[in-house]
C-alpha positions, 0 to 999 in steps of 0.5 A: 500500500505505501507504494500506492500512496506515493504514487497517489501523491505524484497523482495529485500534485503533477498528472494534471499539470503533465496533461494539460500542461501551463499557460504556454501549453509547456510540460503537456506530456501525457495524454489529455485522459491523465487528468482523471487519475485522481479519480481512479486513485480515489476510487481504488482507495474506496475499495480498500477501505472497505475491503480492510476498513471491515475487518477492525469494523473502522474502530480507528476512526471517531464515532463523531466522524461518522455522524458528521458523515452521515449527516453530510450524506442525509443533506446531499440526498435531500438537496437532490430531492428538493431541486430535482437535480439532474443525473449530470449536475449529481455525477460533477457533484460527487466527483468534486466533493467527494473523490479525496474522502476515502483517503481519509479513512485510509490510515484507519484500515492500514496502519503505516509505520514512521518510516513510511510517513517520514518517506511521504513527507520526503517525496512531498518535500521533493515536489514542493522544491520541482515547484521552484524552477518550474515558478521562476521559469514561469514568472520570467515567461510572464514578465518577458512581455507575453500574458498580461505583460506583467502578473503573477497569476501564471506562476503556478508551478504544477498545481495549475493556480497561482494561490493554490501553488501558494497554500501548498507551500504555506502547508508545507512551511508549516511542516517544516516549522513543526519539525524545527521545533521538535529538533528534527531539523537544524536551525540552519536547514529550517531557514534554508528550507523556509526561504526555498517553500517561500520563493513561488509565494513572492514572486507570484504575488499571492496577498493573501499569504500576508495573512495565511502564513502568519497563521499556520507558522503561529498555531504550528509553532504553539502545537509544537512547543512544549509548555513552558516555551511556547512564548518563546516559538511565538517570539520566534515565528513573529520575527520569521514573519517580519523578516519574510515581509520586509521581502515580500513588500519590496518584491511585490511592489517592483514586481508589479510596477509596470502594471495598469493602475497599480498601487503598492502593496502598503498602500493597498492595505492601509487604505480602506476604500481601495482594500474595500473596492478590492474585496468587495465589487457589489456584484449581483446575480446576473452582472458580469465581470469578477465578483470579490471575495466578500461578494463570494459570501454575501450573494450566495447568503443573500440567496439562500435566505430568500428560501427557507428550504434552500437555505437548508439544504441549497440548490443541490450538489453539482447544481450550481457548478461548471464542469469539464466533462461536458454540458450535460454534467453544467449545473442548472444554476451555474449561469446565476452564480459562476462569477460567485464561485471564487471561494469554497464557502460560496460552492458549499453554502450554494450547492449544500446550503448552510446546514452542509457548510456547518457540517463541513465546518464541524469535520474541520473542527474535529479534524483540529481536536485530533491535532491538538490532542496528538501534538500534546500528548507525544513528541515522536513522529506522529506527534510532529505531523499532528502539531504541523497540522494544526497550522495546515488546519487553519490555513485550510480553515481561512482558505474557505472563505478566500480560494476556491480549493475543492476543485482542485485534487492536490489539496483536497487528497492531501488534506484529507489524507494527511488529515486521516492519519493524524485522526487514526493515530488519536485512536490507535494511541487510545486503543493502546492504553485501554489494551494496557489498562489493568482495571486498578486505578484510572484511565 
């Protein structure tokens, strides 16, 4: 099995790029089919987990898990129901939503040793690093006159978005961060390896960095800590981000000088009009053009709220969403909210409504439970991934409101893979110490 799981997490991070290849048509090696291998990789996992999941009768994952799950499941079916959605929309919809989750139950059918999650790591550490030459080669390309004269946005390394390259490298900061401070890493590599993962994110421009990275150093810097020095990781992460701002402000602003009606950087977030005008457009249903951030939550809020059944249960999964495979598999409804599909909450609260976003919040919060509980208790291997991803948790959290990630197949397999090991190792430590428990005193 471990060799099936690097082989899904080259899948993930590099078939669809090797298929589509960049903006420029580059790298576009493998045949146009190879983009759904996630799909099939999803697929085979299912199949194991029910093959080996049966057998321990999933005793390694949380009783909570499954009710969330369940409900998740009763939500979509009455969404289907109560929008009569067609078998396309439906087809798009699970393949989107639901293709990573098996990955999720992975780890609690088979157990991988220390060594076999330290050689994952090693692999993702060697595919974020591909994405450094791969983003230079790109922003040069970009920079030399051809797209948009002068932007970021097609500095996307193998991940196919240039925020999404981005959130990959700021989960893979927060990585290295938790093995620094469990003294599984040196200063020196920490630095080196933090200032490499770092590169794409600058020169791609991604603002929101400014505020993901504080948050995944900071709460992977407090998991990892021990007690009694945890003053000390944030005196540590607070001047890694300074040092990292006093690059990214004057690299930002140099790299994009030469664009129409620019505006540097510090003076885009001091000023409240023009950071407003940049975060929220006042778009509605039916105006063309890009929608904001704020718009992404409002629009789909202020619509859902107009019917108490839709606001429930929204408009059906896949219902609202675009798709690849075809105009058969087009929501009914994308044309009302496609410039609205810019952030995952507006995808989840239109397509599940606010009772599915509440349940995929819940799961995010279990998710972060299993994470603290591990990083406190141990300090060995599973303990350091548990407290790195804590940091990835959150960033993942933000990034709800802020990118569009379900579309694409790199996060959402990592998350959730990465997110059923953490969660199985909880219940695999309390099954060892109810094994060991000899009935004389407390638990």
């Amino acid at each position: 099995m471990q060799k099936f799981t690097l082989a899904m997490l080259v899948v993930v991070t590099m078939c669809e790029f090797l298929a589509k290849g960049d903006y420029w048509g580059r790298w576009a090696v493998l045949p146009r089919g190879a983009q759904y291998l996630p799909e099939l990789f999803g697929l085979a996992a299912a199949v194991v987990v029910i093959l080996l999941g049966t057998r321990n009768r999933f005793q390694f994952v949380r009783p909570q898990y499954w009710i969330v799950f369940g409900a998740l499941v009763v939500t979509i079916i009455c969404g289907i129901l109560v929008n009569g959605v067609d078998s396309g929309p439906i087809i798009a919809g699970i393949r989107n939503y639901l293709r990573a989750i098996p990955w999720f139950l992975v780890p609690a059918a088979i157990a991988y040793t220390d060594q076999q999650v330290q050689a994952q790591l090693k692999l993702l550490l060697a595919i974020a690093l591909i994405q450094i030459p791969l983003a230079v080669q790109q922003r040069v390309t970009t920079g030399a006159g051809g797209v948009g004269a002068v932007t970021g946005d097609f500095t996307t390394g193998t991940l196919l978005n240039s925020s999404t390259l981005s959130i990959f490298l700021i989960c893979g900061a927060c990585i290295v961060a938790a093995l620094f401070v469990r003294k599984r890493l040196s200063a020196r590599q920490f630095v080196v390896m933090l200032v490499l993962l770092l590169l794409p994110t600058t020169i791609n421009e991604t603002k929101a960095t400014l505020l993901l990275l504080p948050i995944g150093l900071l709460f992977a810097f407090l998991a990892a800590a021990k007690r009694g020095r945890r003053l000390r990781g944030i005196l540590l992460a607070s001047g890694l981000l300074a040092s990292f701002g006093a690059a990214y402000f004057p690299v930002y602003n140099y790299l994009s000088k030469d664009r129409p009606y620019s505006v540097p950087l510090g003076e885009l977030l001091s000023d409240r009009t023009r950071l407003e005008a940049y975060l929220w457009k006042k778009k509605d249903v039916g105006a063309t053009g890009e929608a904001g951030r704020v718009d992404s939550i409002v629009i789909p809020v202020r619509h859902l709220m107009a019917d108490p059944v839709r606001a429930v249960f929204g408009y059906g999964i896949g219902n609202v969403s675009n798709s690849a495979m075809g105009r058969a598999f087009v929501g009914k409804y994308n044309g009302m909210f496609d410039p609205f599909l810019i952030t995952s909450f507006a995808r989840l609260a239109l397509e599940l409504g606010l009772l599915g976003m509440g349940l995929v919040c819940a799961l995010m919060w279990l998710i972060w439970q299993d994470c603290w509980i591990v990083a406190r208790q141990s300090s060995d291997d599973p303990g350091t991934l548990a407290a790195a991803w804590v940091g990835v948790t959150g960033v993942i959290g933000l990034t709800i409101f802020y990118k569009d990630i379900i579309i694409y197949a790199s996060l959402s397999y990592l998350f959730w893979y990465f997110s059923g090991l953490v969660a199985a190792a909880r219940m695999r430590r309390l099954g060892n110490r109810v094994s060991r428990y000899d009935g004389t005193g407390p638990l």
